[in-house]
C-alpha positions in Angstrom: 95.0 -55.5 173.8 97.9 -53.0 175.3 98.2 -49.7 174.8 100.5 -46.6 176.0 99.3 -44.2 177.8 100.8 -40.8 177.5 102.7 -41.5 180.9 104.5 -44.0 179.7 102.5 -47.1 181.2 101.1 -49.7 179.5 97.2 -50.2 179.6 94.9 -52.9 178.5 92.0 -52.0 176.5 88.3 -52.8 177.4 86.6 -55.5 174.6 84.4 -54.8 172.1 80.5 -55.3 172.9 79.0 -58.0 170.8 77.2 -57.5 167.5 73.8 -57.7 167.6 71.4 -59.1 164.5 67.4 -58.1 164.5 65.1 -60.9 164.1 63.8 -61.9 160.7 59.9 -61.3 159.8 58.1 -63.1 157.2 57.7 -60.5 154.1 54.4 -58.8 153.4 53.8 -60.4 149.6 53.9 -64.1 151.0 51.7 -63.2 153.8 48.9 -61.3 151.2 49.7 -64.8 149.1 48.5 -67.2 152.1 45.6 -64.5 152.7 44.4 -65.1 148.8 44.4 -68.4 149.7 42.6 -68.9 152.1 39.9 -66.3 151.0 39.6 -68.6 147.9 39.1 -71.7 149.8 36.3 -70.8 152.2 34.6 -69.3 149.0 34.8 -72.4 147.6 33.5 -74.5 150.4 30.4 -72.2 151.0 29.3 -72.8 147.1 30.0 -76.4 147.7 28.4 -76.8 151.1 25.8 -73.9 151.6 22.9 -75.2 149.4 23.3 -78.7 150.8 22.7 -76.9 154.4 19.5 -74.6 153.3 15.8 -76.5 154.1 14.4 -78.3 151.6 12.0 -75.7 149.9 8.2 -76.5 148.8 7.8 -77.6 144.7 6.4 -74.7 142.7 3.3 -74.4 140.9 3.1 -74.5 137.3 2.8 -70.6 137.1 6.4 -70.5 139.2 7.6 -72.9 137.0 7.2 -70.7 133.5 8.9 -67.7 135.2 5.8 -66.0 137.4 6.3 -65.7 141.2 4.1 -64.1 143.6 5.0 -60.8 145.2 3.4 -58.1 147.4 2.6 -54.8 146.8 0.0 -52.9 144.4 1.1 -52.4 140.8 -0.9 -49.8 138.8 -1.9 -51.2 135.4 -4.1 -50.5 132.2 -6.7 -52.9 131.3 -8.9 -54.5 128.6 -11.9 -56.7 128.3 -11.9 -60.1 125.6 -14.4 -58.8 123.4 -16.9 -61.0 120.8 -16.3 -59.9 117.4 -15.5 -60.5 114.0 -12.0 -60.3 112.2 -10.7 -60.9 109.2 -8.1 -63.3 107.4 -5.6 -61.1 105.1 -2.7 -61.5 102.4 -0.8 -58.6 102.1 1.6 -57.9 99.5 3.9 -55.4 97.7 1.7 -53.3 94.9 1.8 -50.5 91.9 -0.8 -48.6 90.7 -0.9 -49.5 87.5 -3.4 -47.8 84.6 -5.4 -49.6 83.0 -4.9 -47.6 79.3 -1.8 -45.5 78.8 -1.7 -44.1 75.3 1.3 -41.9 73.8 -0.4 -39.6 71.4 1.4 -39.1 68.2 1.2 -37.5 65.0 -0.3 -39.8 61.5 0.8 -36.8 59.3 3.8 -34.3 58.5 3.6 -30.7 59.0 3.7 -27.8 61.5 2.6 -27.7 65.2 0.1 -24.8 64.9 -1.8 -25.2 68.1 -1.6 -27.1 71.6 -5.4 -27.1 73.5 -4.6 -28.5 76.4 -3.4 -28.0 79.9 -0.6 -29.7 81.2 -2.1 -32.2 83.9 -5.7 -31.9 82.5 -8.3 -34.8 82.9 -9.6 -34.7 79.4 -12.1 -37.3 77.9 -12.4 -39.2 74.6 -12.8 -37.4 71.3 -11.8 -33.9 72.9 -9.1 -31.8 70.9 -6.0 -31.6 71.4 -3.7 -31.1 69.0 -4.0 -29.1 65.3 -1.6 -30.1 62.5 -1.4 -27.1 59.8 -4.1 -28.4 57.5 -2.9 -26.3 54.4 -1.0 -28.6 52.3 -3.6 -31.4 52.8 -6.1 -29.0 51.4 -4.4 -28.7 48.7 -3.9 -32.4 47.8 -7.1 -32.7 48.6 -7.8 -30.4 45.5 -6.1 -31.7 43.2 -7.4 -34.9 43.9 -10.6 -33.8 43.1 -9.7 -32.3 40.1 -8.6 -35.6 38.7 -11.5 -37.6 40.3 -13.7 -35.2 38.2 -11.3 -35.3 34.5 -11.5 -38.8 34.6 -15.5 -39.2 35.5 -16.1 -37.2 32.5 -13.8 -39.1 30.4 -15.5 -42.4 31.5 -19.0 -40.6 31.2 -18.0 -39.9 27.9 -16.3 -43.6 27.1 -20.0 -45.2 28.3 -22.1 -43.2 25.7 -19.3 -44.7 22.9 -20.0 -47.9 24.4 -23.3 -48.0 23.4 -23.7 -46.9 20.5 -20.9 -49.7 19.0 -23.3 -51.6 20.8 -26.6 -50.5 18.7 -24.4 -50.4 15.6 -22.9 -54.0 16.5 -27.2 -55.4 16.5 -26.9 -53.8 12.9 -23.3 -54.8 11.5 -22.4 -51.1 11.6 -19.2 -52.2 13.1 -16.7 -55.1 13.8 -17.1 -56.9 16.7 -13.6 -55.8 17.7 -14.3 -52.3 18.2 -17.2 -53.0 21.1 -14.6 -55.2 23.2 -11.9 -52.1 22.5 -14.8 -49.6 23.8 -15.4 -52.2 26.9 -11.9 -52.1 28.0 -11.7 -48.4 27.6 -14.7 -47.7 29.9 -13.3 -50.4 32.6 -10.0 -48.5 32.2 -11.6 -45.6 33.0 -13.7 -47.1 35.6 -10.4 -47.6 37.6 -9.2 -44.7 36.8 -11.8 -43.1 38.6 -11.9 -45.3 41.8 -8.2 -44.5 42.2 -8.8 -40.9 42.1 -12.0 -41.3 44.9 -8.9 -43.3 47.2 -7.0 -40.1 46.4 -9.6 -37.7 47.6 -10.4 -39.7 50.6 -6.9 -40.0 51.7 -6.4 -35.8 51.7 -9.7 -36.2 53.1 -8.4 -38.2 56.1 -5.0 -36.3 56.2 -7.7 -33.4 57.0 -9.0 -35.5 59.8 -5.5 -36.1 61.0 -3.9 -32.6 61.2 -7.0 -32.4 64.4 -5.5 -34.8 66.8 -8.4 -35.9 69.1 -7.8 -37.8 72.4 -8.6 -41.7 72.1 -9.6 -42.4 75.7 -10.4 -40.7 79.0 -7.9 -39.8 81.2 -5.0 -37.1 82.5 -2.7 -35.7 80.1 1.1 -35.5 81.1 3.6 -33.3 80.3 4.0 -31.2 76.9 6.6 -33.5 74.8 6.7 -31.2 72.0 6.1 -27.6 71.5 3.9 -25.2 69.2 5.9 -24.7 66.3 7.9 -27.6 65.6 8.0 -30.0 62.6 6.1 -33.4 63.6 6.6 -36.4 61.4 4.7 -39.6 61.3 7.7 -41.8 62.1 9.1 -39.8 65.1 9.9 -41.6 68.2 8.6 -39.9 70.6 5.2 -38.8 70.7 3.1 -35.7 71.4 1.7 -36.2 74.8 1.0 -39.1 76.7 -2.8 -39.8 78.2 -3.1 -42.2 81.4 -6.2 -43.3 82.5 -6.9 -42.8 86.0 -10.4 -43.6 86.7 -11.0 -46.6 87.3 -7.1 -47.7 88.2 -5.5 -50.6 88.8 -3.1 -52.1 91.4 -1.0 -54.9 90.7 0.5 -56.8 93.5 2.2 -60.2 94.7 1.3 -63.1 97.2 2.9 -66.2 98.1 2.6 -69.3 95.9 1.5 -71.2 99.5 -1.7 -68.3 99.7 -2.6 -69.5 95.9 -5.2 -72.1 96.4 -7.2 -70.1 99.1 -7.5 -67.7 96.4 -8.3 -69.8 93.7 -11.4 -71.4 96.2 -12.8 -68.3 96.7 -12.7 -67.4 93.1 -14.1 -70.6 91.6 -16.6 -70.3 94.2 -17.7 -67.0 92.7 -16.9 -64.6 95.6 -15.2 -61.1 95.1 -12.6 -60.5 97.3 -12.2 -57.2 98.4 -8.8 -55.5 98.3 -7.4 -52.8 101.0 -4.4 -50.3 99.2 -2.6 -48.7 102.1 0.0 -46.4 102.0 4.0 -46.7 102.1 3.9 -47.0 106.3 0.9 -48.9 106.1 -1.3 -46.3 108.1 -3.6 -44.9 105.9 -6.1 -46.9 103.7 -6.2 -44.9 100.6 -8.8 -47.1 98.8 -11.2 -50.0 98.9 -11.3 -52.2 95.5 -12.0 -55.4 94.1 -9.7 -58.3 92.7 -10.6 -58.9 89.1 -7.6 -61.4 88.3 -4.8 -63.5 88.4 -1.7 -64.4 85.8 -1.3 -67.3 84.1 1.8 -68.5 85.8 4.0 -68.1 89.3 7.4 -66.1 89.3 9.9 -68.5 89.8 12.7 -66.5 90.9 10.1 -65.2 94.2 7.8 -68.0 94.5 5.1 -65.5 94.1 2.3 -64.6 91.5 0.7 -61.2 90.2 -3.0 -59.8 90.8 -4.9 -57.1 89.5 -7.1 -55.3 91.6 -9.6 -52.7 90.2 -10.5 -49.5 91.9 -12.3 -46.6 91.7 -10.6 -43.6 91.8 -12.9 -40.7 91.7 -10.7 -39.0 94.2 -7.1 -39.6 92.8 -6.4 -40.9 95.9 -3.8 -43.7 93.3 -1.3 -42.4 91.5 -0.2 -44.0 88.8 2.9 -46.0 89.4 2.5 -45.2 93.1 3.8 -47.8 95.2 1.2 -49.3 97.9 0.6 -52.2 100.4 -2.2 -54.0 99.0 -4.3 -56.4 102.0 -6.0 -59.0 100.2 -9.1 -60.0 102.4 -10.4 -64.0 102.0 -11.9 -64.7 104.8 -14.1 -63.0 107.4 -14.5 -65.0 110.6 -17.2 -63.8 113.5 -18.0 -64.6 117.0 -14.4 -64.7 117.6 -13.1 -63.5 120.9 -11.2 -60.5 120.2 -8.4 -59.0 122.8 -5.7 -55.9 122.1 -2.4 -57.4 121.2 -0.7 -55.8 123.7 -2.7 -58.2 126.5 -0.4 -61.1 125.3 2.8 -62.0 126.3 5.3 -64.4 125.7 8.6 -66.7 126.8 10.3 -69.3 126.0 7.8 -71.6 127.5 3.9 -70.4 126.5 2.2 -67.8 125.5 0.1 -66.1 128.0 -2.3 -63.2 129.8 -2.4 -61.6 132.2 -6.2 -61.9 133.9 -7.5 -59.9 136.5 -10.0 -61.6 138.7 -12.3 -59.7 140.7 -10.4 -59.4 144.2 -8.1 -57.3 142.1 -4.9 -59.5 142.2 -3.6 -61.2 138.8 -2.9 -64.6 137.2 -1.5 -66.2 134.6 -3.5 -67.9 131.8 -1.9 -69.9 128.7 -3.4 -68.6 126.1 -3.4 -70.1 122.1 -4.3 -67.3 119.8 -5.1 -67.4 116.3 -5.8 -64.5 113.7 -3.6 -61.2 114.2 -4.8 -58.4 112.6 -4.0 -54.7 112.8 -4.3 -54.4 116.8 -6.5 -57.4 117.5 -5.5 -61.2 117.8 -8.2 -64.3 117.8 -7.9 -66.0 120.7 -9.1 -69.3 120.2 -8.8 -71.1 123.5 -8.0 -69.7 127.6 -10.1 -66.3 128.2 -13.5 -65.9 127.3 -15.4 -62.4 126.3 -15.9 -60.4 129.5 -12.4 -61.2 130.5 -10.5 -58.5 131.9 -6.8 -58.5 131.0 -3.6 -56.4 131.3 -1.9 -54.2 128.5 -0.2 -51.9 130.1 2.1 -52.3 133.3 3.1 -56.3 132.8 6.7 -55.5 133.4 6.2 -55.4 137.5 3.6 -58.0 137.2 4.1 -61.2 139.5 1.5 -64.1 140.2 -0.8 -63.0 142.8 0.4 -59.3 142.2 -2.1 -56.8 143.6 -3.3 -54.4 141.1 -5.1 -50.4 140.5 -6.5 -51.1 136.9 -7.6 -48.2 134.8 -9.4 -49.1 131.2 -7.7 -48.9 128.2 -10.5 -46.8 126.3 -9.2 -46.6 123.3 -8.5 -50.3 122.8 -12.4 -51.1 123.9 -13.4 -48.5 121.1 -11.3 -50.7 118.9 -12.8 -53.6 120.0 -16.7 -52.3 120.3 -16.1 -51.0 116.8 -14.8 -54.6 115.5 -18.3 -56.2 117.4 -20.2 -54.0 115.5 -18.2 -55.3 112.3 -16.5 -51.9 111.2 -12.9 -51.6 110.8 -10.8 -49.4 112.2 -9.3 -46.5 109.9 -5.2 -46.9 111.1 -3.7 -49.9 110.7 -0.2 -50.5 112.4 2.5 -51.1 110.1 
């Protein structure tokens, strides 16, 4: 292209240099994409080929098979030894003490409050006083009661010497038969007459005997229902006091129509099963009794049925309406071998021990256990007494494990106690 130069002269103008483009580069996102990729298909063929390409490995023993493998190392644990012993076979069931006698004291007559002789809470006995009823208007009933018991003994006293003389006089013709039957009517008249009046001096009399209200059984007396001063009637609906017998006591409880005809052998065999009450968290045994009975028919709606235990309750340990846990003993087996529960474990497979043998290191044994009771179990087949086992520590445990034991003392006073046939005094809930 021309151009003019300031001279005057035409010049030609030098071309333009060529465009240049910059080379296009893949983007980042579809390079992180094919990285993804590929990341998920070499994971893919490691799961797939790598267990096809390991050694074939050597078949486990039965222990490795339930879950135990052997491991290295020594594992600091608490111990136990299977004990011999005897344990027992127990029902328990939900139970209230129940009294045997509960009697609301109330009055027979009308009249005044004069005089309360108790103490609120006091054990009192049968035939003690308790109560006095102003006595005064029954005195006077009782008065005129005898007055007229007394008119109409001399009237019939009188109507008996009539009655025979018509009788002498009838032997002579004196007088018409009609008069002596007259005179006999008159003295049976007055015969009644007089027996009603003795019912009339006998009931003041027992009004008397009323107005002194005396306890009818031995027990505790409650709380004061009605003060010194008030009226009391014969017809009121509540009473004066109410007396609960608390020595012996009662405790009704339940089983399971399934435990009934264990029961029912035991009884018709003439045994007397003994009954444990414990308290609300089942840790303290507050007393030792006896079952006396059973009702006459099983609760349908809970498939269970009632007994009544009797207990001797010398030192209020039951309270009446106190709730307890009542353990119903049937059977007492002995020569069992005994070992803490907390020496048995178990999975999904068996239930097991843990057994030290005497080069220190541990193994597995299946074990089948029987009775469970407080802390002990029955185990009925796979250790024997003198059998050291683990209770403490199991968590680390692996076949073969090597092991520091320390004895569980107070489990092994638990279990010497149980050889010796004594029972422990906590029970776990």
């Amino acid at each position: 292209m021309e151009s003019t130069s300031p001279t005057g002269l035409q010049t030609e103008r030098p071309p333009a240099p060529p465009e240049v483009h910059p080379a296009k580069r893949p983007s980042s996102s579809r390079l992180g994409r094919w990285l993804f990729l590929a990341a998920l298909a070499g994971a893919a063929a490691y799961y797939y080929y790598g267990p096809r390409l390991k050694p074939p490995q050597p078949a486990a023993s039965a222990p490795a098979r339930a879950g135990f493998r052997r491991g290295p190392g020594i594992i600091p644990v608490v111990t136990a030894k299977a004990q011999r012993g005897n344990i027992g076979v127990y029902f328990n069931g939900l139970g209230v003490v129940t009294p045997i006698y509960t009697v609301t004291v109330k009055s027979r007559v009308d009249g005044q409050l004069m005089q309360v002789l108790y103490t609120e809470g006091q054990p009192v006995r049968a035939g003690d006083l308790l109560v006095e009823i102003d006595p005064r208007p029954f005195e006077v009933q009782l008065t005129q009661a005898q007055g007229q018991l007394m008119r109409d003994q001399a009237l019939l006293a009188n109507a008996r010497v009539d009655l025979a003389r018509y009788q002498t006089l009838l032997k002579q013709n004196a007088i018409p038969e009609q008069q002596l039957a007259t005179q006999q009517a008159l003295v049976a008249q007055y015969e009644g007459a007089v027996k009603a009046d003795q019912g009339q001096v006998d009931s003041a009399r027992l009004n008397l005997v009323y107005c002194r209200i005396t306890s009818p059984i031995t027990g505790r007396v409650g709380l004061r229902l009605v003060d010194p001063g008030n009226i009391v009637h014969a017809n009121d609906a509540n009473g004066l006091l109410v007396i609960t017998q608390v020595d012996p006591i009662s405790v009704i409880f339940t089983i399971a129509e399934d435990q009934l005809p264990a029961v029912r052998e035991k009884l018709r065999a003439g045994r007397k099963l003994r009954v444990d009450a414990y308290d609300r968290e089942m840790k303290n045994r507050l007393a030792q009794g006896v079952l006396q009975t059973l009702d006459n028919q099983i609760d349908q709606t809970t498939a269970t049925l009632r007994l009544r235990a009797m207990f001797d309750n010398k030192n209020d340990a039951l309270f009446p309406n106190q709730f307890v846990n009542a353990r119903l003993l049937v059977e007492e087996k002995s020569g069992v071998t005994l070992v803490p529960n907390g020496a048995i474990q178990r999975n999904s497979q068996a239930t097991y021990v843990w057994l030290v043998k005497p080069d220190q290191t541990v193994a597995v044994r299946t074990v089948t256990v029987g009775t469970v009771e407080a802390d002990q179990a029955e185990i009925l087949s796979g250790v024997a007494p003198g059998d050291v086992l683990v209770t403490d520590g199991v968590d680390k445990l692996q076949e073969g494990s090597k092991v520091s034991t320390r004895a569980n003392t107070e489990g092994g006073a638990r279990g010497a106690a149980r050889a010796k046939g004594d029972r422990p005094r906590k029970n776990p809930q």
